[in-house]
N, CA, C and O atoms as a GROMACS GRO file, in nm:
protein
  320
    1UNK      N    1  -6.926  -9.073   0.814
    1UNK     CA    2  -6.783  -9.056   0.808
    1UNK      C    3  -6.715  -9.192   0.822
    1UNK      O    4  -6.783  -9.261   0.898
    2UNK      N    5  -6.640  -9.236   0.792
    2UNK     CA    6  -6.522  -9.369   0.777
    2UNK      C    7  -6.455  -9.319   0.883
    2UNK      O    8  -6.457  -9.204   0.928
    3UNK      N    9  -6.388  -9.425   0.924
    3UNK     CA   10  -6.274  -9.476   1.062
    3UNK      C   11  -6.176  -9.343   1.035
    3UNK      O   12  -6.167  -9.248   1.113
    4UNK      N   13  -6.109  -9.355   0.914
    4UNK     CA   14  -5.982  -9.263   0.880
    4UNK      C   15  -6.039  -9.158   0.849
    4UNK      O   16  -5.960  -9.078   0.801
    5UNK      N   17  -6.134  -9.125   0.854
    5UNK     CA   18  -6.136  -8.938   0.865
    5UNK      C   19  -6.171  -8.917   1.030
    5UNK      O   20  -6.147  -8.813   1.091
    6UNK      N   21  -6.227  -9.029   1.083
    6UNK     CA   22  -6.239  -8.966   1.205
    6UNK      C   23  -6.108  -8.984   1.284
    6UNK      O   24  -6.071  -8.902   1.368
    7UNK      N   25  -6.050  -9.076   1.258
    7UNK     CA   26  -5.874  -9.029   1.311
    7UNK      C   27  -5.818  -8.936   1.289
    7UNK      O   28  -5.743  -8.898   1.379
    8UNK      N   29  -5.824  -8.861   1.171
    8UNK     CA   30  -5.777  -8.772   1.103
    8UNK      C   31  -5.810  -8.653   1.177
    8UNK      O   32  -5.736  -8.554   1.175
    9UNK      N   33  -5.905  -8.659   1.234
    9UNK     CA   34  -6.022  -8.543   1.276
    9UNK      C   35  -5.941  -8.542   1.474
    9UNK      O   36  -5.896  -8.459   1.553
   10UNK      N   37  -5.961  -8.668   1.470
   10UNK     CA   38  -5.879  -8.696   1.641
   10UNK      C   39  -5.748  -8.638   1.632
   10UNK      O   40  -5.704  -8.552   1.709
   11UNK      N   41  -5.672  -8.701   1.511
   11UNK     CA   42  -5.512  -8.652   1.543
   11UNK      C   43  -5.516  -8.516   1.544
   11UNK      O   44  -5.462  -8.463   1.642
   12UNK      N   45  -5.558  -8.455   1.473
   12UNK     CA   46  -5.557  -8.290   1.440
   12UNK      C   47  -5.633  -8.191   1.575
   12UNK      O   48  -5.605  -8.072   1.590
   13UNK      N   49  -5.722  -8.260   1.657
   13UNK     CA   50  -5.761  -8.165   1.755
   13UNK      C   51  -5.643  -8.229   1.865
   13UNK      O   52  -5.605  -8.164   1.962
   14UNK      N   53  -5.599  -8.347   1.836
   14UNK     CA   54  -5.508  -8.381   1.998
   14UNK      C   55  -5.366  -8.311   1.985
   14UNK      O   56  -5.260  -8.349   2.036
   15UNK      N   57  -5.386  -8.210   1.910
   15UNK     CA   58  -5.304  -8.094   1.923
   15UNK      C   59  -5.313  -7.973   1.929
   15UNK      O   60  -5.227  -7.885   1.918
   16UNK      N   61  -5.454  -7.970   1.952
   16UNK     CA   62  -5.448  -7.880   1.999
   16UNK      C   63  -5.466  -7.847   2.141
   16UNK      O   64  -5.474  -7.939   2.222
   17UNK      N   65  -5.472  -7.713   2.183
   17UNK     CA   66  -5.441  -7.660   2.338
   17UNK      C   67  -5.626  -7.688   2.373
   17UNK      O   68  -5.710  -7.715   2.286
   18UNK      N   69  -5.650  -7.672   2.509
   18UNK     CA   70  -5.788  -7.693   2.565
   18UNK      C   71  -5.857  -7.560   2.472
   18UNK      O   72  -5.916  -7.572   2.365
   19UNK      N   73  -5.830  -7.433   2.545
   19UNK     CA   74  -5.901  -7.367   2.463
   19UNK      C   75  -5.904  -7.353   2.276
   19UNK      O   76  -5.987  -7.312   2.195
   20UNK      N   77  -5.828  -7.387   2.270
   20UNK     CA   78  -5.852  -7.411   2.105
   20UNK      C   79  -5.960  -7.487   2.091
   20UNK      O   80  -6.059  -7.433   2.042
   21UNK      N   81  -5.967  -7.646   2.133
   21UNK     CA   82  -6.054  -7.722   2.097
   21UNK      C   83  -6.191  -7.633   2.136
   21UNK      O   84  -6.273  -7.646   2.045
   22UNK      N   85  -6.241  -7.548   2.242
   22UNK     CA   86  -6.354  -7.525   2.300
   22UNK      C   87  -6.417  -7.417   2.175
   22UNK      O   88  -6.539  -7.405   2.159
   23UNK      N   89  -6.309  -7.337   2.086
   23UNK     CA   90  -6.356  -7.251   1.970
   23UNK      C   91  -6.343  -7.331   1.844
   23UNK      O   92  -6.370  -7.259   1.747
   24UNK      N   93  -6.310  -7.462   1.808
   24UNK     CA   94  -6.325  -7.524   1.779
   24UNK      C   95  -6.466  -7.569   1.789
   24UNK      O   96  -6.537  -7.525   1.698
   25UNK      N   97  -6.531  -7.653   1.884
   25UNK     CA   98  -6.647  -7.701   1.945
   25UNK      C   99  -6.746  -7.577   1.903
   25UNK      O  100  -6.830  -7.590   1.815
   26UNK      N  101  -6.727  -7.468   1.970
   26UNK     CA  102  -6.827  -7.318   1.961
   26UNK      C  103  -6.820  -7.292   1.810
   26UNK      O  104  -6.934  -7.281   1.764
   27UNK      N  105  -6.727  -7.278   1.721
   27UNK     CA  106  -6.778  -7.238   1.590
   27UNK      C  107  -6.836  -7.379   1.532
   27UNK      O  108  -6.951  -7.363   1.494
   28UNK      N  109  -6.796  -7.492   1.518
   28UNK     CA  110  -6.898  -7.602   1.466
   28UNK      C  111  -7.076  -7.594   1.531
   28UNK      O  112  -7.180  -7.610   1.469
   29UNK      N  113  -7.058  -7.567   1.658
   29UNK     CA  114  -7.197  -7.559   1.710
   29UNK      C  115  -7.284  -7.433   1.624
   29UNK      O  116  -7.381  -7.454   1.551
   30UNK      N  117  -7.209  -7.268   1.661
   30UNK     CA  118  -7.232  -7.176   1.577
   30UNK      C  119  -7.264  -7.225   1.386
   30UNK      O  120  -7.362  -7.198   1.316
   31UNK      N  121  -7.196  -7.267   1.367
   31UNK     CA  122  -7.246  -7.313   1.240
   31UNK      C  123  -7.371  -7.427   1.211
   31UNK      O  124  -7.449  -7.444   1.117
   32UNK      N  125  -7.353  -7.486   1.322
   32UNK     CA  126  -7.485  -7.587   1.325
   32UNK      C  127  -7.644  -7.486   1.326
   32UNK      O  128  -7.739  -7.500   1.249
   33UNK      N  129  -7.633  -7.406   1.415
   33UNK     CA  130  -7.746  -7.310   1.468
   33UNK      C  131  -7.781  -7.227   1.350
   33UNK      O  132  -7.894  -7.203   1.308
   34UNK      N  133  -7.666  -7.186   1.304
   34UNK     CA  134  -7.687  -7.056   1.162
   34UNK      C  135  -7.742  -7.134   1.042
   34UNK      O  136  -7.837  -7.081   0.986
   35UNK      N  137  -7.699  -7.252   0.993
   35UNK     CA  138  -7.733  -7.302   0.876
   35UNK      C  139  -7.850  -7.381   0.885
   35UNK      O  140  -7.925  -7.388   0.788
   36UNK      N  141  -7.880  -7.452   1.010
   36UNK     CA  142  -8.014  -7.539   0.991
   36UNK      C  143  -8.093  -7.599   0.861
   36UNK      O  144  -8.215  -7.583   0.868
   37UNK      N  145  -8.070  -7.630   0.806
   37UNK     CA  146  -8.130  -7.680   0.653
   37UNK      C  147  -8.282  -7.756   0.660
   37UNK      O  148  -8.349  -7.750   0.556
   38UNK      N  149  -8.317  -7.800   0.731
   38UNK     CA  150  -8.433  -7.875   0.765
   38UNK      C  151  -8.525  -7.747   0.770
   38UNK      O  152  -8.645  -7.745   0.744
   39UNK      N  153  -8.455  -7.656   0.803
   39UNK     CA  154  -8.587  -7.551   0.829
   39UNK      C  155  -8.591  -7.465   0.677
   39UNK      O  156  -8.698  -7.426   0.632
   40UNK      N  157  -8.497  -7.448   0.626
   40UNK     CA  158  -8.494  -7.408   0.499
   40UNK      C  159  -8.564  -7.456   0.382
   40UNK      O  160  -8.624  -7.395   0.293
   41UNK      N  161  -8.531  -7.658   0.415
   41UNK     CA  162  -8.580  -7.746   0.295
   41UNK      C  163  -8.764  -7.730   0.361
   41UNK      O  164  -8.852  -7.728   0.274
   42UNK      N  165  -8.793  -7.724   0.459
   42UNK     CA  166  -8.935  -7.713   0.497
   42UNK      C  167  -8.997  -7.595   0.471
   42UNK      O  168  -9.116  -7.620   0.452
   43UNK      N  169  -8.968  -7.436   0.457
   43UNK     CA  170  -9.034  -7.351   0.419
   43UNK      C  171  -9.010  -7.367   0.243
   43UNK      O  172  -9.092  -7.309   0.172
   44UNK      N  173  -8.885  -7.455   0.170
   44UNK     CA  174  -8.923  -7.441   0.035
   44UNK      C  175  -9.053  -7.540   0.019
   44UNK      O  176  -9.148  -7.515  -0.056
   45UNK      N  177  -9.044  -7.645   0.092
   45UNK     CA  178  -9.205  -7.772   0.035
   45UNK      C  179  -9.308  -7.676   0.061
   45UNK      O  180  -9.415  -7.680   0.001
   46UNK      N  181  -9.283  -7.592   0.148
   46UNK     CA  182  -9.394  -7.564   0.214
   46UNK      C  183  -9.447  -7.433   0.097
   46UNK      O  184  -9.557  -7.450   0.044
   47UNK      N  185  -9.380  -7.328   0.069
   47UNK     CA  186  -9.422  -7.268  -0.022
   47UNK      C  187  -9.466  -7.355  -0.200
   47UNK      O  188  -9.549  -7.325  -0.285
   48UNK      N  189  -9.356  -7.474  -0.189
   48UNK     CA  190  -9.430  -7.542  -0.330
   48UNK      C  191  -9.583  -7.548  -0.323
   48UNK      O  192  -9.677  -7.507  -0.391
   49UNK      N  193  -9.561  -7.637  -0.180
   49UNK     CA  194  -9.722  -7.662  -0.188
   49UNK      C  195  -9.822  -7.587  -0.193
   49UNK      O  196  -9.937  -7.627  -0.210
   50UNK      N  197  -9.779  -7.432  -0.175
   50UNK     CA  198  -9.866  -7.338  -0.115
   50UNK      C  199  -9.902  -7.313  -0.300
   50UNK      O  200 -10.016  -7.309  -0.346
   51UNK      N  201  -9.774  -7.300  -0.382
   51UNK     CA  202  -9.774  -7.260  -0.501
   51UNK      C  203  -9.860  -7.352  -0.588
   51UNK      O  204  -9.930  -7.307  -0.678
   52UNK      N  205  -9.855  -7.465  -0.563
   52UNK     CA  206  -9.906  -7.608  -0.604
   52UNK      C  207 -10.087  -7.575  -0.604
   52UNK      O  208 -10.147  -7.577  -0.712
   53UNK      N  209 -10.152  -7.550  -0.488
   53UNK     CA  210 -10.288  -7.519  -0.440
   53UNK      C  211 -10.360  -7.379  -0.497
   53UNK      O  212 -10.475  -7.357  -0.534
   54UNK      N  213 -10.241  -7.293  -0.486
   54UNK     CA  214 -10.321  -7.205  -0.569
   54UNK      C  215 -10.297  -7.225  -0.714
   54UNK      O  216 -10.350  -7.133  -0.775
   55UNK      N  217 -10.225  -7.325  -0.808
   55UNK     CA  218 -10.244  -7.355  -0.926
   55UNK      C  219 -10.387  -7.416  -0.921
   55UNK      O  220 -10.475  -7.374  -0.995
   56UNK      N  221 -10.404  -7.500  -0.845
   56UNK     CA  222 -10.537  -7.611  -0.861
   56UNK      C  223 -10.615  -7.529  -0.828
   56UNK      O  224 -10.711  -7.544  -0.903
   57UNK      N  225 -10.640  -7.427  -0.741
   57UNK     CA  226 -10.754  -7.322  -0.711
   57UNK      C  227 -10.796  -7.265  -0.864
   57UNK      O  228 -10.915  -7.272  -0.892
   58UNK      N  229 -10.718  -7.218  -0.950
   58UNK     CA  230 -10.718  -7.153  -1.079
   58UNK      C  231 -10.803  -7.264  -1.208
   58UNK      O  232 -10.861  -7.242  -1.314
   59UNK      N  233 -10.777  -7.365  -1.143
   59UNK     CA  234 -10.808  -7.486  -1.271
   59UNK      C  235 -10.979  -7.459  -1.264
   59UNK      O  236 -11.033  -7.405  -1.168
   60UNK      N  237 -11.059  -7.516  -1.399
   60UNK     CA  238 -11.220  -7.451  -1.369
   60UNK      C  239 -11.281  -7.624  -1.249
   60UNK      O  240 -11.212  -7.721  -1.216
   61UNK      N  241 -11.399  -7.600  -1.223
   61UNK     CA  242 -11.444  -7.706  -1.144
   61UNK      C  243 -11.575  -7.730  -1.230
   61UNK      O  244 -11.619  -7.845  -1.219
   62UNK      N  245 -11.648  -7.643  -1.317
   62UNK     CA  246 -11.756  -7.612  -1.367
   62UNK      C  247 -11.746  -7.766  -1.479
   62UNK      O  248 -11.640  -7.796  -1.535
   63UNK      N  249 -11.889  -7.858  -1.495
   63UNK     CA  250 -11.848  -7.986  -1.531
   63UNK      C  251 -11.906  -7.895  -1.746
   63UNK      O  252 -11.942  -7.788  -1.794
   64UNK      N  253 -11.884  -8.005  -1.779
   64UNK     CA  254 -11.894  -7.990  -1.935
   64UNK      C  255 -12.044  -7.948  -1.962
   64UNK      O  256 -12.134  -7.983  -1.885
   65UNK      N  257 -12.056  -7.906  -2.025
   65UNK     CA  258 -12.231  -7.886  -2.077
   65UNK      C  259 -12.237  -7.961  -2.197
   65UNK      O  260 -12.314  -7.924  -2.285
   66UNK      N  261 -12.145  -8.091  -2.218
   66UNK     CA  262 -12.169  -8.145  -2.332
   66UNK      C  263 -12.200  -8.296  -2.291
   66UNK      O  264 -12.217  -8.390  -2.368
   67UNK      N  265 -12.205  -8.297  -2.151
   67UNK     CA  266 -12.232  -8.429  -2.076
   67UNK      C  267 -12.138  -8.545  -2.116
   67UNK      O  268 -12.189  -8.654  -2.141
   68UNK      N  269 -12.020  -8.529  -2.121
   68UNK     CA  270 -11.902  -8.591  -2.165
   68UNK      C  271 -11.834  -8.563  -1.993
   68UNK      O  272 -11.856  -8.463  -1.924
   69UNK      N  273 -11.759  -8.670  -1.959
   69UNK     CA  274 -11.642  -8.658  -1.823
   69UNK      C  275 -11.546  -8.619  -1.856
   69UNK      O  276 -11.528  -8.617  -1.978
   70UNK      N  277 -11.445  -8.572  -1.773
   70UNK     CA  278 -11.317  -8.521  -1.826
   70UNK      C  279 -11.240  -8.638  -1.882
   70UNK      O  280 -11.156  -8.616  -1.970
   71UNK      N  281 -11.268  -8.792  -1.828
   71UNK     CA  282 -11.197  -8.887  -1.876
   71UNK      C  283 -11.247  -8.893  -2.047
   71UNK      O  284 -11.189  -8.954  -2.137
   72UNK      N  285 -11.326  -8.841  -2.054
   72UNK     CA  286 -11.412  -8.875  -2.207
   72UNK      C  287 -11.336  -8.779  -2.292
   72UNK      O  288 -11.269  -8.812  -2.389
   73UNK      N  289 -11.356  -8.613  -2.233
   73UNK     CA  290 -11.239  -8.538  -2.311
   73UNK      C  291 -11.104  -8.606  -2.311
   73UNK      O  292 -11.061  -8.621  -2.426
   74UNK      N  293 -11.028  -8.650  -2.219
   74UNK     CA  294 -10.888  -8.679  -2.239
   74UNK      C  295 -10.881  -8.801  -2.353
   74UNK      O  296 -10.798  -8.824  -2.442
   75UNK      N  297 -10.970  -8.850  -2.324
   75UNK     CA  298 -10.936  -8.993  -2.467
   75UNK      C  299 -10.983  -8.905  -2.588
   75UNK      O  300 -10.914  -8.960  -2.674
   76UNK      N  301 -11.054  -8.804  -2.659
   76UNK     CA  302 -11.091  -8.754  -2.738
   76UNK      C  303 -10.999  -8.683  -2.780
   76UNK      O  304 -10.968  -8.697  -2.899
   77UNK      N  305 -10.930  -8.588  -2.698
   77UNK     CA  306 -10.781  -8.493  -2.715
   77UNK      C  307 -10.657  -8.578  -2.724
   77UNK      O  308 -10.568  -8.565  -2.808
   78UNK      N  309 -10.662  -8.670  -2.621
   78UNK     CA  310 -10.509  -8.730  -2.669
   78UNK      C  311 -10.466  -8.884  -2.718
   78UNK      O  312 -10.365  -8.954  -2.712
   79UNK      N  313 -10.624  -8.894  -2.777
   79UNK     CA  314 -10.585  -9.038  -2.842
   79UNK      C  315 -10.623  -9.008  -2.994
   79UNK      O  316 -10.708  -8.925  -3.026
   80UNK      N  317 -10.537  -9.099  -3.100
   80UNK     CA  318 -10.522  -9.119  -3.214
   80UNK      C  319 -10.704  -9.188  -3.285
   80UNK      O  320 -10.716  -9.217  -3.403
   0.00000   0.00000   0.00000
């Protein structure tokens, strides 16, 4: 935040009454607790990755029976 929004932010509560500011304070906190995003952005990585592993589980592991490496297929498939 910059200087002038946090003045902005000062002038506007130094008018208000004590208990105002305290439901003030309680719904910013309340909103801190309800939204949490860190825990949100961590169960989405966390399911990517989960989604990620069982892609690579699916891929074959079984090597070529043509005694070629996979680096040998990839230059064969995607070079000119």
């Amino acid at each position: 935040m910059t200087q002038q929004q946090w003045e902005a932010i000062e002038e506007t509560l130094s008018g208000l009454s004590t208990p105002e500011k305290r439901e003030v304070a309680n719904r910013i906190l309340e909103s801190i607790r309800t939204e949490n995003p860190s825990v949100d952005r961590t169960a989405k990585q966390r399911e990517a990755l989960a989604q990620l592993c069982r892609l690579v589980d699916t891929m074959p592991t079984a090597e070529h029976g043509d005694g070629l490496t996979n680096r040998d297929h990839d230059r064969l498939i995607y070079t000119r």
